[in-house]
py3Dmol code that shows the C-alpha trace and the ligand (Angstrom):
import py3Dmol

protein = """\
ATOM      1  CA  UNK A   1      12.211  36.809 -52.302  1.00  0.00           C
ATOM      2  CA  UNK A   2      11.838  37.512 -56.323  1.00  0.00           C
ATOM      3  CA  UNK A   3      14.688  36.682 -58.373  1.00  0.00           C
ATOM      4  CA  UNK A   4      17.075  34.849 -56.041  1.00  0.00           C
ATOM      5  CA  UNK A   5      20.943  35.614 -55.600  1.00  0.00           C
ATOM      6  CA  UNK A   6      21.608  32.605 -55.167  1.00  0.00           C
ATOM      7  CA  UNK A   7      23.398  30.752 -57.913  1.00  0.00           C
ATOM      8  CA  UNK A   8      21.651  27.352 -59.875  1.00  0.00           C
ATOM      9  CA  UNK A   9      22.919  24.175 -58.662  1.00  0.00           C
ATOM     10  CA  UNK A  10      24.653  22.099 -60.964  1.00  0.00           C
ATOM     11  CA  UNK A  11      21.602  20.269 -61.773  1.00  0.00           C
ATOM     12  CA  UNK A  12      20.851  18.039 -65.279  1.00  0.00           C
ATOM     13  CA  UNK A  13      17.726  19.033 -65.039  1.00  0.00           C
ATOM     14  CA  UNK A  14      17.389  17.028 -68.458  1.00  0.00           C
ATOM     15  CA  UNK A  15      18.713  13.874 -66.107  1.00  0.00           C
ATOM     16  CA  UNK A  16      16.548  14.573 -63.110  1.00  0.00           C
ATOM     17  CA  UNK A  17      13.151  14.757 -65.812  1.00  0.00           C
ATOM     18  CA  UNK A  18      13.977  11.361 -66.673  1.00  0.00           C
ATOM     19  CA  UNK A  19      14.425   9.830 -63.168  1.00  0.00           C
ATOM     20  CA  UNK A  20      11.208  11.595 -62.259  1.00  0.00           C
ATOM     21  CA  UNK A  21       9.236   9.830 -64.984  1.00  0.00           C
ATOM     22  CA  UNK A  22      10.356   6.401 -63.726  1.00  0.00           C
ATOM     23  CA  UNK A  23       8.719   7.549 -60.947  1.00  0.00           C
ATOM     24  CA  UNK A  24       5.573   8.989 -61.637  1.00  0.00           C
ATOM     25  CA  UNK A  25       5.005   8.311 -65.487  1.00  0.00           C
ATOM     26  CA  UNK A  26       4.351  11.384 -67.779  1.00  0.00           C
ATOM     27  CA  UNK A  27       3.434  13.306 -64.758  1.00  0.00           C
ATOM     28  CA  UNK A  28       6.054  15.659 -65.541  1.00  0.00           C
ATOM     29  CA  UNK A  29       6.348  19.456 -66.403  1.00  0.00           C
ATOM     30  CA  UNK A  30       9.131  20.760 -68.017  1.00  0.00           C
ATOM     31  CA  UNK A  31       7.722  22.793 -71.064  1.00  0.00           C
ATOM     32  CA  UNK A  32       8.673  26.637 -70.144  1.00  0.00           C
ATOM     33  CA  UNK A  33       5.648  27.641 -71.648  1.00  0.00           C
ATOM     34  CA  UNK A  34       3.592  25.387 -69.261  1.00  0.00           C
ATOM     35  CA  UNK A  35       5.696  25.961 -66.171  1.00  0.00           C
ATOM     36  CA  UNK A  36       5.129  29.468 -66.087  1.00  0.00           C
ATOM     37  CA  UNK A  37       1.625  28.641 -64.521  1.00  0.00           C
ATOM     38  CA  UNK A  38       3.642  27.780 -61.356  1.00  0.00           C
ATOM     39  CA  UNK A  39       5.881  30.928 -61.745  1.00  0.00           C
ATOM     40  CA  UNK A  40       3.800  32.344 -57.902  1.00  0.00           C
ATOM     41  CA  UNK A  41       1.217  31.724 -55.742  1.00  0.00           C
ATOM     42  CA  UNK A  42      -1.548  34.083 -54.672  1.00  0.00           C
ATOM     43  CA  UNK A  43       1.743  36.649 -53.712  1.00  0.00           C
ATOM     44  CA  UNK A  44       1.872  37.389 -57.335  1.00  0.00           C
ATOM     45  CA  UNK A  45       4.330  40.303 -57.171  1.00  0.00           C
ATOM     46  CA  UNK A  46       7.508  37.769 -56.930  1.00  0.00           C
ATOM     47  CA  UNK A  47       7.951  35.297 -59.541  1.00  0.00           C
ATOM     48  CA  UNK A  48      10.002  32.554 -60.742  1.00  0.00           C
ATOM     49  CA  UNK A  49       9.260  29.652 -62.686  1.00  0.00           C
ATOM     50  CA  UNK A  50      10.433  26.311 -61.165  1.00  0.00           C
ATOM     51  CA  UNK A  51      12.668  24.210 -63.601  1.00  0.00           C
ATOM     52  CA  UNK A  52      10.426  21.077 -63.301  1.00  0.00           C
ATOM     53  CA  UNK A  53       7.211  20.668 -61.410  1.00  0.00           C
ATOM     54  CA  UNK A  54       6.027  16.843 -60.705  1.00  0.00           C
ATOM     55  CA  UNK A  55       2.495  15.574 -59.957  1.00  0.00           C
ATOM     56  CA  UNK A  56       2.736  12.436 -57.524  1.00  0.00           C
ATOM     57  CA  UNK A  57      -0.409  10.853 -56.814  1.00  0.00           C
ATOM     58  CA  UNK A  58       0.793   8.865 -53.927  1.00  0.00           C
ATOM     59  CA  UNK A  59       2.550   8.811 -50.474  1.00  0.00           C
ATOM     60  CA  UNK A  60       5.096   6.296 -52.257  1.00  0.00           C
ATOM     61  CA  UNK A  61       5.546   8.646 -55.218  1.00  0.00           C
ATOM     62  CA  UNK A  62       6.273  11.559 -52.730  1.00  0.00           C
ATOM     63  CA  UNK A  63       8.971   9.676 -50.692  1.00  0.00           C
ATOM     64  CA  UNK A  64      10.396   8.277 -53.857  1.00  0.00           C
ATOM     65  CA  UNK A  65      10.733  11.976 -55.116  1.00  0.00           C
ATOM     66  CA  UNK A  66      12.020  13.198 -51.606  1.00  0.00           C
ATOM     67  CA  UNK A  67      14.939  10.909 -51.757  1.00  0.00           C
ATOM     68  CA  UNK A  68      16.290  11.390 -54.811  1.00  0.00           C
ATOM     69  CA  UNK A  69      15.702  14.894 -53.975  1.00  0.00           C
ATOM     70  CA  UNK A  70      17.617  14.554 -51.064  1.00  0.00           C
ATOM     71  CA  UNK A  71      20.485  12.165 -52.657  1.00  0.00           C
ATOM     72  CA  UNK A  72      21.090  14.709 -55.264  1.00  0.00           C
ATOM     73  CA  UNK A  73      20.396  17.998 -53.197  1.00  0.00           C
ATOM     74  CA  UNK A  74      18.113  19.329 -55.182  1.00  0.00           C
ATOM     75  CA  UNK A  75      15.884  22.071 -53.244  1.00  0.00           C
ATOM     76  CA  UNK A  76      12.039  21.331 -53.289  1.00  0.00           C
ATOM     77  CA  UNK A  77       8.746  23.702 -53.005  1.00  0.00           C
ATOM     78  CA  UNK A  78       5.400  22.009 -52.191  1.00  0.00           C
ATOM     79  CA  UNK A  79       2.254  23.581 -53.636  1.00  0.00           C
ATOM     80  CA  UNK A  80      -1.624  22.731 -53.245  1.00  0.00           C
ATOM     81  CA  UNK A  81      -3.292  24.858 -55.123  1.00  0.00           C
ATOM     82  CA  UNK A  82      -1.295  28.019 -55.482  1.00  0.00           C
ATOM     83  CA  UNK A  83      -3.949  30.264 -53.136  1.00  0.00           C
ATOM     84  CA  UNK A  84      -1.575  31.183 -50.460  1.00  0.00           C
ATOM     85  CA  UNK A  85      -0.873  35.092 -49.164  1.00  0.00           C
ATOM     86  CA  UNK A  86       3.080  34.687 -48.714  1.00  0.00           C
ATOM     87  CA  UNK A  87       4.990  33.443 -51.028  1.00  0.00           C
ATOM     88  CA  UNK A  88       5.103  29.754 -49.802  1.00  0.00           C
ATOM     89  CA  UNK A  89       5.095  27.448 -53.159  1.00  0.00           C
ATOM     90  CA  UNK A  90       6.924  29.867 -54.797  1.00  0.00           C
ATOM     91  CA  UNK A  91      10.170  28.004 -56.220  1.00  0.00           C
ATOM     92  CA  UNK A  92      12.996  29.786 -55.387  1.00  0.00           C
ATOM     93  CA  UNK A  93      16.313  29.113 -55.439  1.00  0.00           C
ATOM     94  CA  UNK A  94      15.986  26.207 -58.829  1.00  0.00           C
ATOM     95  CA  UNK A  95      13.467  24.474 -56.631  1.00  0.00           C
ATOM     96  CA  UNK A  96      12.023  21.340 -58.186  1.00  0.00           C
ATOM     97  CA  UNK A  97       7.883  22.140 -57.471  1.00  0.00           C
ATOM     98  CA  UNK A  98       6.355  19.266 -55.842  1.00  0.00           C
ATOM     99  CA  UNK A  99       2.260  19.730 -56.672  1.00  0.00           C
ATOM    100  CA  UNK A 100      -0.162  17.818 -54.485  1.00  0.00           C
ATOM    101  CA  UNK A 101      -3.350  18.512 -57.112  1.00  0.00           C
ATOM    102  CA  UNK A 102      -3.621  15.138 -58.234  1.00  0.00           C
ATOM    103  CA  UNK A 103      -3.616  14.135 -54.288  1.00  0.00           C
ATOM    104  CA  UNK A 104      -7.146  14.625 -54.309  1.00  0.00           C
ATOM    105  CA  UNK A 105      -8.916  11.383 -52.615  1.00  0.00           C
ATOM    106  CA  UNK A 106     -10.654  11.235 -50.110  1.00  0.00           C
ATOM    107  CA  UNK A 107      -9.955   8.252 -48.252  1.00  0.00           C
ATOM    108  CA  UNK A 108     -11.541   7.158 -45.163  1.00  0.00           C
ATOM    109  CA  UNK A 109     -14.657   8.783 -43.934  1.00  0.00           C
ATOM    110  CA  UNK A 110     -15.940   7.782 -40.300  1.00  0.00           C
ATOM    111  CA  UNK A 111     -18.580   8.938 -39.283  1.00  0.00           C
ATOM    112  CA  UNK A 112     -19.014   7.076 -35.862  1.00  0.00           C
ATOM    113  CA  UNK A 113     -15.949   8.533 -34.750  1.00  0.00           C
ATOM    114  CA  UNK A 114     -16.284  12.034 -36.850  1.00  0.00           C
ATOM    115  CA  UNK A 115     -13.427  11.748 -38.463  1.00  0.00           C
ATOM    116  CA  UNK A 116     -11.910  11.732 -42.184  1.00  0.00           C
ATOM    117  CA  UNK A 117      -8.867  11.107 -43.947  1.00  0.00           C
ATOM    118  CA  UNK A 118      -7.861  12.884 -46.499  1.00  0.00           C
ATOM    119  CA  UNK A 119      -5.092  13.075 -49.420  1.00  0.00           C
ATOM    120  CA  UNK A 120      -3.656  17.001 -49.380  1.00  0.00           C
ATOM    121  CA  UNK A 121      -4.717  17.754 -52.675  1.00  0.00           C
ATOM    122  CA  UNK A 122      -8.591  17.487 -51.540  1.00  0.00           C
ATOM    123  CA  UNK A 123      -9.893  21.030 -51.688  1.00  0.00           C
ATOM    124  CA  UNK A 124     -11.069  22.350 -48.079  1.00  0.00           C
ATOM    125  CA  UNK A 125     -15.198  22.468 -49.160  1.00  0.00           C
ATOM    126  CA  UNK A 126     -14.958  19.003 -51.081  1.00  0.00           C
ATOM    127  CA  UNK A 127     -14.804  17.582 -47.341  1.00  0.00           C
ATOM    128  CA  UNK A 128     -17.932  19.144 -45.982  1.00  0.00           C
ATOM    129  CA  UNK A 129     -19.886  18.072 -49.016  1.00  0.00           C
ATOM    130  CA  UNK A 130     -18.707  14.555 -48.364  1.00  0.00           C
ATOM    131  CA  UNK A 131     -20.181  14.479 -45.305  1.00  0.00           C
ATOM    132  CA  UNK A 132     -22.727  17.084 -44.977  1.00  0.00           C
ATOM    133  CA  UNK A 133     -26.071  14.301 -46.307  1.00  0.00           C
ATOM    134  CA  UNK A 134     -25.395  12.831 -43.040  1.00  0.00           C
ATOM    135  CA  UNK A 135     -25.460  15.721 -41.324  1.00  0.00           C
ATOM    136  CA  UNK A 136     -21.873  17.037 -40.654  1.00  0.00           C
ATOM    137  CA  UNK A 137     -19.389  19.779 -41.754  1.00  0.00           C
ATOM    138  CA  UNK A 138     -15.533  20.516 -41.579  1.00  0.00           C
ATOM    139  CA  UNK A 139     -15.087  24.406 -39.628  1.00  0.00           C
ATOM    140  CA  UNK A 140     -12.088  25.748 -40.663  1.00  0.00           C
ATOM    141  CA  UNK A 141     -13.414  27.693 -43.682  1.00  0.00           C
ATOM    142  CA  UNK A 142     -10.844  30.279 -45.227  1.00  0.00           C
ATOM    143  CA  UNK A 143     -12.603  32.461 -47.751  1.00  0.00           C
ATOM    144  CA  UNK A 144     -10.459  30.189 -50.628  1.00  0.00           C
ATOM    145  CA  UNK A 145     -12.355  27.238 -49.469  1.00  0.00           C
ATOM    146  CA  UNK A 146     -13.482  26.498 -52.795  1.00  0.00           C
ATOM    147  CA  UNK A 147     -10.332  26.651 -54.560  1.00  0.00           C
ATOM    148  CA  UNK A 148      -7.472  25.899 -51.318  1.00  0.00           C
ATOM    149  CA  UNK A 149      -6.186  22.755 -50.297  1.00  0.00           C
ATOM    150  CA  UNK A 150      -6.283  20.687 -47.102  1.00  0.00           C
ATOM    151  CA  UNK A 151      -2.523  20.073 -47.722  1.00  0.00           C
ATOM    152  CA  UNK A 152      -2.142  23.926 -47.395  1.00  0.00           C
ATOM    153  CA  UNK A 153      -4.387  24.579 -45.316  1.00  0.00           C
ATOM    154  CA  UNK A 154      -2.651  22.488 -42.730  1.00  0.00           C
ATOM    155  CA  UNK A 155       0.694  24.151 -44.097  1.00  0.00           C
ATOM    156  CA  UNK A 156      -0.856  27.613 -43.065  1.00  0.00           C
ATOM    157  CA  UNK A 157      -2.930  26.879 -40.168  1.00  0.00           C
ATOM    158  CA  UNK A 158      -5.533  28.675 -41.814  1.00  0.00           C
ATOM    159  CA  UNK A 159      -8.513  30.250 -40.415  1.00  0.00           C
ATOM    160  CA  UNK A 160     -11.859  31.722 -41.820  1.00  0.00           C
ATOM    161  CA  UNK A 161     -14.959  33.637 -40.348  1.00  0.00           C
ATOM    162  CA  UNK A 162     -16.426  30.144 -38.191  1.00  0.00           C
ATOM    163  CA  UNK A 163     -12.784  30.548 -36.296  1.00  0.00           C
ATOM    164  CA  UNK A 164     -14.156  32.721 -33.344  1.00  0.00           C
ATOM    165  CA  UNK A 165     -15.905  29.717 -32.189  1.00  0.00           C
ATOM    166  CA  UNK A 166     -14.703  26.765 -33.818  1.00  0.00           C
ATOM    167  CA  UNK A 167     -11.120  27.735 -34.014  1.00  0.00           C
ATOM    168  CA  UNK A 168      -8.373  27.510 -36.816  1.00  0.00           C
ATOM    169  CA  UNK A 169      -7.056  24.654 -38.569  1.00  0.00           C
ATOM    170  CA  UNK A 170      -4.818  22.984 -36.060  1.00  0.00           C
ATOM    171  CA  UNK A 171      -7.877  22.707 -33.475  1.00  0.00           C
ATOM    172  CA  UNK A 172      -9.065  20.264 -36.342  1.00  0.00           C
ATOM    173  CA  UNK A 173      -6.205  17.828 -37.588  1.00  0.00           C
ATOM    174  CA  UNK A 174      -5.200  14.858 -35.480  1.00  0.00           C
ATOM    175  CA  UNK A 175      -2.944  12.917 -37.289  1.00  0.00           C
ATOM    176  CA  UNK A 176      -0.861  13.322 -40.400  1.00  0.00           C
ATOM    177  CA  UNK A 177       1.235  10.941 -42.633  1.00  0.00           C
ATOM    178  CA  UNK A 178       4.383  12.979 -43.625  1.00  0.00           C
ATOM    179  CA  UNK A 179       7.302  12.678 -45.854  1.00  0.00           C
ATOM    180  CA  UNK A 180      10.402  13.948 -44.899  1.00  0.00           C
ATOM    181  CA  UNK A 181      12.765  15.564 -46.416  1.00  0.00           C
ATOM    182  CA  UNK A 182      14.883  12.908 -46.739  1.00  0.00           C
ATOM    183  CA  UNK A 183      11.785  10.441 -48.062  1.00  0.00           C
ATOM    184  CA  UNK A 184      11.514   9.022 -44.932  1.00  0.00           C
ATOM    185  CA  UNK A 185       8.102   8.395 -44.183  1.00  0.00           C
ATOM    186  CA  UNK A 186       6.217   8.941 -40.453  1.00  0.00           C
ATOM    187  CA  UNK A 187       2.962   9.206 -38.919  1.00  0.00           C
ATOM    188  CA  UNK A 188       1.871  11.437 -36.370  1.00  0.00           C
ATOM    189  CA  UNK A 189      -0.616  12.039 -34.284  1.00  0.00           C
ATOM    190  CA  UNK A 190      -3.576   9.478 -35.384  1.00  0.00           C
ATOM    191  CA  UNK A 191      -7.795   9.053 -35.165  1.00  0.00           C
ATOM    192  CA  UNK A 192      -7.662  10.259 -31.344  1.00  0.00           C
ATOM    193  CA  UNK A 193      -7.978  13.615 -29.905  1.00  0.00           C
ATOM    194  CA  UNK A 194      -5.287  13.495 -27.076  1.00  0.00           C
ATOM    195  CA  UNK A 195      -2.286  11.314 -28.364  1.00  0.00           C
ATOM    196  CA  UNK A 196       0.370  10.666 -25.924  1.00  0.00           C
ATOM    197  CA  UNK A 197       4.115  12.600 -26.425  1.00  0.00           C
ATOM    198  CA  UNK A 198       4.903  15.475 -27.979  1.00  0.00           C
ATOM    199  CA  UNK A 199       2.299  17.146 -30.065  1.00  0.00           C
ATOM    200  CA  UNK A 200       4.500  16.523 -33.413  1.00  0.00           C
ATOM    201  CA  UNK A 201       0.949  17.207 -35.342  1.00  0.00           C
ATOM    202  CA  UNK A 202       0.984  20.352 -33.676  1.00  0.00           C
ATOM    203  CA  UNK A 203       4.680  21.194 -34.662  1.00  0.00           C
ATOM    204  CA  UNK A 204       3.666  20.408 -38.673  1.00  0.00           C
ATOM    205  CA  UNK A 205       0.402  22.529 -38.935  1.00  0.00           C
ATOM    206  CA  UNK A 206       1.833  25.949 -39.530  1.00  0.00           C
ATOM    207  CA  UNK A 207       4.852  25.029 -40.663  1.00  0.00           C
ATOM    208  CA  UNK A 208       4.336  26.527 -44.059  1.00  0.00           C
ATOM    209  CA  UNK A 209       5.794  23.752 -45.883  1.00  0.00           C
ATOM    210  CA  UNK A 210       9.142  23.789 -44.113  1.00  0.00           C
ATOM    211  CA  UNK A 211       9.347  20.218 -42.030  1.00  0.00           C
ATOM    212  CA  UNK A 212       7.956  18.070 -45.097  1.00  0.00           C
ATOM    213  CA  UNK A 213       5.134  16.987 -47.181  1.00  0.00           C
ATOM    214  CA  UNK A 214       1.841  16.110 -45.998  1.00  0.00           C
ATOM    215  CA  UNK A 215       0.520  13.264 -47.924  1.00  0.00           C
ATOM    216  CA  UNK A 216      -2.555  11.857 -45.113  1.00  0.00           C
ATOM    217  CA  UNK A 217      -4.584  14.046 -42.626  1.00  0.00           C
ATOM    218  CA  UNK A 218      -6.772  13.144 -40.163  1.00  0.00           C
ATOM    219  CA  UNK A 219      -9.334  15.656 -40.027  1.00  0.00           C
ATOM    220  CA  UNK A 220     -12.465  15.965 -36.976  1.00  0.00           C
ATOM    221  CA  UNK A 221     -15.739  16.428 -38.649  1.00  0.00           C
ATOM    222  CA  UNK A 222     -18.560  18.793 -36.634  1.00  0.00           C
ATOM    223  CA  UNK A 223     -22.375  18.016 -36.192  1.00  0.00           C
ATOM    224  CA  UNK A 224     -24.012  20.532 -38.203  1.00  0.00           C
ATOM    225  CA  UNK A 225     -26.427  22.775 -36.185  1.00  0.00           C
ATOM    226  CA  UNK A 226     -29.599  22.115 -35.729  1.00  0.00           C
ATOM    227  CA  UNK A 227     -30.184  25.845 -36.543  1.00  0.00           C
ATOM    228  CA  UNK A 228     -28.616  28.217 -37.931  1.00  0.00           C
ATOM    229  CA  UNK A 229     -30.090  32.285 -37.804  1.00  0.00           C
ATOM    230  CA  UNK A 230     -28.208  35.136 -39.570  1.00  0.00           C
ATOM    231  CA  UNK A 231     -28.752  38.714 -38.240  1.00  0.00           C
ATOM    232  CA  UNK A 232     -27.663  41.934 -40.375  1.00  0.00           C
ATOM    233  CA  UNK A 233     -27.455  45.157 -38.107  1.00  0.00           C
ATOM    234  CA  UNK A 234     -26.206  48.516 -39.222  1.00  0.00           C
ATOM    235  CA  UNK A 235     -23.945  50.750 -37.973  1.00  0.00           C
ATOM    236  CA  UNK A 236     -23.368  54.871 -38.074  1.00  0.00           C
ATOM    237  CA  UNK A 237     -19.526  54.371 -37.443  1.00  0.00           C
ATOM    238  CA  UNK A 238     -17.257  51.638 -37.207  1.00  0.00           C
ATOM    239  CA  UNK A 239     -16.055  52.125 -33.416  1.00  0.00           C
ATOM    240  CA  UNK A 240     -20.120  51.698 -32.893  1.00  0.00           C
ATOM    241  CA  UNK A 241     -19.799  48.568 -34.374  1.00  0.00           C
ATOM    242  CA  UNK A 242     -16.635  47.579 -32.617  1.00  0.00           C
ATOM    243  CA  UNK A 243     -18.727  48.449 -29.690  1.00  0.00           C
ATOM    244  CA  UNK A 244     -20.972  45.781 -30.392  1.00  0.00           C
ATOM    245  CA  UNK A 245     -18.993  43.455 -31.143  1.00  0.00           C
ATOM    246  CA  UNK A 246     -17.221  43.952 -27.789  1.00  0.00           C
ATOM    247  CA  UNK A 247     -20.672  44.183 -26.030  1.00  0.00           C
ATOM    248  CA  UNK A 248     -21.740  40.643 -28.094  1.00  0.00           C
ATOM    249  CA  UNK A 249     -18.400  38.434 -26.861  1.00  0.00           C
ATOM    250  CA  UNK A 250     -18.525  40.683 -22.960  1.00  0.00           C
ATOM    251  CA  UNK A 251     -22.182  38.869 -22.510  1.00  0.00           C
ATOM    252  CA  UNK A 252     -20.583  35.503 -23.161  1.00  0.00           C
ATOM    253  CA  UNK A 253     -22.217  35.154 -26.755  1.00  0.00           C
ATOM    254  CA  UNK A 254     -19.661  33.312 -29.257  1.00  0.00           C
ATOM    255  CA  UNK A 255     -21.743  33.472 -32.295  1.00  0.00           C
ATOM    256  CA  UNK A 256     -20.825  30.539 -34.947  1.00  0.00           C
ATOM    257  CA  UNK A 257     -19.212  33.990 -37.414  1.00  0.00           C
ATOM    258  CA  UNK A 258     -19.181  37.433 -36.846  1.00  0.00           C
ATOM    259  CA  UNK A 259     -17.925  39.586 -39.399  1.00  0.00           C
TER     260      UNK A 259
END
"""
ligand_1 = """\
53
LIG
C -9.279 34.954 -52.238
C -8.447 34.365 -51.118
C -8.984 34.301 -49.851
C -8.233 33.760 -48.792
N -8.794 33.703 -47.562
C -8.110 33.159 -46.538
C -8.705 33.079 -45.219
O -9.854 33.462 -44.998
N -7.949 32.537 -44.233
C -6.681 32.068 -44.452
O -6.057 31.553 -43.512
N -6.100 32.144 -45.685
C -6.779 32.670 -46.720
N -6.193 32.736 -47.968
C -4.828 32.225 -48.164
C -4.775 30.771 -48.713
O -5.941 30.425 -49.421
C -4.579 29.788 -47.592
O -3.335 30.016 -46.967
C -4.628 28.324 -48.035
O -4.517 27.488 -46.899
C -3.521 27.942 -49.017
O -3.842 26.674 -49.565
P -3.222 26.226 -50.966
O -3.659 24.839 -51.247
O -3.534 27.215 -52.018
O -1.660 26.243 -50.612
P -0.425 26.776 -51.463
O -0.555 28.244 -51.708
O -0.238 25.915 -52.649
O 0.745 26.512 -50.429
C 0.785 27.214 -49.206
C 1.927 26.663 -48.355
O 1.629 25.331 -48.012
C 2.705 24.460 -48.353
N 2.086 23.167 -48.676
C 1.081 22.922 -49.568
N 0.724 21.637 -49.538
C 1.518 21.035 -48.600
C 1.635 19.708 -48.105
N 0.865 18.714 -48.566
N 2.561 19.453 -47.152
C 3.350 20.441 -46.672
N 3.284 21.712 -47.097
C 2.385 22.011 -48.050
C 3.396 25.157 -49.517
O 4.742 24.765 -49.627
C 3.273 26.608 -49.081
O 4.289 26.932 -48.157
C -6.913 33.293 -49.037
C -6.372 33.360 -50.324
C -7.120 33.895 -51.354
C -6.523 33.966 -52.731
"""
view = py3Dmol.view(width=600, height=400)
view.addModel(protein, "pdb")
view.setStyle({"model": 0}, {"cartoon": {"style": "trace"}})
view.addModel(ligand_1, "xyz")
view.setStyle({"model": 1}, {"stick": {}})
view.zoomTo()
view.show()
């Protein structure tokens, strides 16, 4: 991590601006001043700028990206919005920074079958104020939810406090559009709970950005609760309150958050 060893690929990156712009217009970065915005993520004790960062807006942007990535070797780093914990949209090694922020539609809500689809760049609470007027909510709720992205969200499997019950991320995607990394584009998974095969939607969520980019998820909705009560108890020592939370969970209780 930091400063990589390893050497820059021979890359025009003068050459590779251009081809990007036939691509995706002025959404290009190349100004050092402005790329040193992308220089971490929320890991900000390693740093490196990327040499370009591009902003597609579309699956067919990504894929067109990915393969001239891939015919010209040229390493790539996804980032959402820059919130994660390990280092994952950091660009080492010359990376060309893929950003998903302009990703940001949300495409397909249905309510009949509780389900939405998303573009990555959507940020996590956008989704449950799409939906919550009629009455339903999106669980996985990571402390960034106001500032993270589905796209890395799904990258991270993240969780947040509702997690006890409702679980983590992956207990709430069923399908994804991806682009490989050769800009080759699949679909996995899809609007239904148990699709038959291998669990290849399973096998992306946690990958931290590794097996492609995620450029459509399918995402479950929840029926808000009909009621919702908050308790605050105190505690002389923390092992008494570990105490109670073992006691709370031992008599079968799952409450909605416990912190
Ligand atoms: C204040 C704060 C609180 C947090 N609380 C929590 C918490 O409660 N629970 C929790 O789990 N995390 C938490 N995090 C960590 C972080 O917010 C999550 O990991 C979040 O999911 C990252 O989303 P992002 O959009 O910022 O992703 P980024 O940081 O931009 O990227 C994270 C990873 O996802 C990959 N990626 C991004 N988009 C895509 C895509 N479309 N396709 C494929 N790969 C992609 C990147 O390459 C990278 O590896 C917190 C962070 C902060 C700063």
């Amino acid at each position: 991590m930091g400063q990589t060893a390893v050497p820059a690929p021979a890359t025009d990156w003068k050459k590779l601006a251009q081809a990007l712009r036939a691509i995706v217009g002025d959404r290009v970065v190349w100004r050092a001043e402005d790329l040193r915005v992308y220089e971490c993520d929320g890991l900000t004790g390693y740093r490196q700028p990327p040499p370009l960062a591009v902003f597609p807006r579309t699956t067919a942007e990504v894929a067109a990206i990915l393969k001239l990535c891939h015919q010209q070797q040229i390493p790539f780093v996804t980032r959402g919005s820059g919130t994660g914990l390990s280092g994952g949209a950091l660009p080492l090694d010359h990376a060309l920074l893929i950003v998903t922020a302009l990703m940001k539609q949300i495409l397909h809500i249905d309510l009949g079958q509780q389900r939405v689809v998303v573009q990555p760049g959507v940020i996590n609470n956008w989704v449950t104020q799409a939906v919550a007027g009629a009455g339903f909510y999106y669980a996985p709720d990571p402390s960034s939810q106001s500032i993270c992205s589905i796209g890395g969200n799904v990258a991270e499997n993240s969780g947040g406090v509702h997690c006890l019950k409702y679980g983590v991320t992956t207990n709430h995607v069923l399908g994804l559009k991806l682009v490989l990394s050769d800009g080759e584009t699949v679909e996995v998974g899809g609007m239904v709970a148990e699709m038959p095969g291998y669990d290849l939607t399973g096998v992306f969520v946690g990958s931290e950005g590794t097996l492609g980019i995620a450029t459509e998820i399918t995402l479950r909705l929840l029926k808000t609760p009909e009621a919702v009560r908050v308790l605050l108890a105190d505690f002389a020592s923390v092992a008494a309150a570990g105490a109670a939370v073992a006691a709370i969970t031992e008599a079968g209780i799952v409450p909605a958050g416990m912190e």
